[in-house]
C-alpha positions as CSV (number, residue, x, y, z in Angstrom):
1,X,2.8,-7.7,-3.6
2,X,1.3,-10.6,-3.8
3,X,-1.5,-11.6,-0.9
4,X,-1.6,-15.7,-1.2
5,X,-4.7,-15.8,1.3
6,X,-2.6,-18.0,3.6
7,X,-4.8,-17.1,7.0
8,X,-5.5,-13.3,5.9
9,X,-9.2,-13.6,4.5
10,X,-10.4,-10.7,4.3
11,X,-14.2,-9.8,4.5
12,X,-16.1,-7.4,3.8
13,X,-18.5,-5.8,6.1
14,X,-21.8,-5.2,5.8
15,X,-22.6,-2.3,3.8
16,X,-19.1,-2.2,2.1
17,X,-18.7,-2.7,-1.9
18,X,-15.3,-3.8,-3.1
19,X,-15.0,-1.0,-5.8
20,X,-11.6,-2.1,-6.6
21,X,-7.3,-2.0,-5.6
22,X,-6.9,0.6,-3.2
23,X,-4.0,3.6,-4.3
24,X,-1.7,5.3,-1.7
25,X,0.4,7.7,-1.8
26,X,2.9,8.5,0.5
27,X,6.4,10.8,0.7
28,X,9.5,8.8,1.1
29,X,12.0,11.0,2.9
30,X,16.0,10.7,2.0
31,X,16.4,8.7,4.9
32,X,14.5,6.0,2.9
33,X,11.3,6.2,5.6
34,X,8.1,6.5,4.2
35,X,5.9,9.5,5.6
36,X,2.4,11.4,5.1
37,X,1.1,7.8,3.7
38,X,-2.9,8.3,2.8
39,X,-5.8,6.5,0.6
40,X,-6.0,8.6,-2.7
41,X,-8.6,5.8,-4.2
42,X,-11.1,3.8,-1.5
43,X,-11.0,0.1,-2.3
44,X,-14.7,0.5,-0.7
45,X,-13.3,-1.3,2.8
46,X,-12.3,0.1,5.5
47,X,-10.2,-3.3,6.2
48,X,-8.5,-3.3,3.1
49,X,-7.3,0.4,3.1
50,X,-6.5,0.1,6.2
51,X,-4.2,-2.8,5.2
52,X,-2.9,-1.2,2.2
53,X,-1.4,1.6,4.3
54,X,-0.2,-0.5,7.1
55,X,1.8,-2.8,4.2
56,X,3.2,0.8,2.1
57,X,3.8,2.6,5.7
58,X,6.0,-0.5,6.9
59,X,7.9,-0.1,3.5
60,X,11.9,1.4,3.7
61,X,13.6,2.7,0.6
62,X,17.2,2.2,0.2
63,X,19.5,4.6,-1.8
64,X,21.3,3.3,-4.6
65,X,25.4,3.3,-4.4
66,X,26.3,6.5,-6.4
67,X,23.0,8.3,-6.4
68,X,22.3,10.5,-4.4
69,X,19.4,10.7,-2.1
70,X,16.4,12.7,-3.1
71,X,13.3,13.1,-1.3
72,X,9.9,12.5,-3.3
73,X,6.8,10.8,-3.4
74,X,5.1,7.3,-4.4
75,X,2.0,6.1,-6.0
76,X,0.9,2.7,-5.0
77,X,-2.0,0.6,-6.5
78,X,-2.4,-2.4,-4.3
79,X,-3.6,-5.7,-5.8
80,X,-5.7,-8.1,-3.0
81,X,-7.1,-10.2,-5.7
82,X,-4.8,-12.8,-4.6
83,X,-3.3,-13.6,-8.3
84,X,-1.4,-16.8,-8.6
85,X,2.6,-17.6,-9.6
């Protein structure tokens, strides 16, 4: 994901140090829906994490034709550095 700062600025408040991408890790059920989502690693704002598991929480997994459907789990590191194309 790639955040292209188009009106989503986000700012840090006072206090907070931006210590990096935030990680979240979640359970994706075989119905593709993604449960239990939490913050394993603090991006050091509450408005960033916050985001990050609004963006992996609004997230549905599909199953592949001819595989079967499996519950498990997912890692995600989140990059808000805003990298270009």
């Amino acid at each position: 994901m790639q955040n292209k700062g188009r009106g989503n600025s986000i700012r840090l408040h006072k206090g907070e140090t931006y210590k990096g991408s935030p990680v979240v890790e979640a359970e994706i059920l075989d119905s593709g829906a993604i449960v239990n989502a939490h913050i394993t690693r603090s991006s050091g704002s509450a408005e960033i994490d916050k985001r990050a598991l609004d963006w992996v929480r609004s997230l549905k997994y599909n199953n592949r034709p001819g595989c079967p459907v499996v519950e498990s789990s997912v890692v995600v590191t989140i990059d808000f550095t805003g990298g270009s194309e």
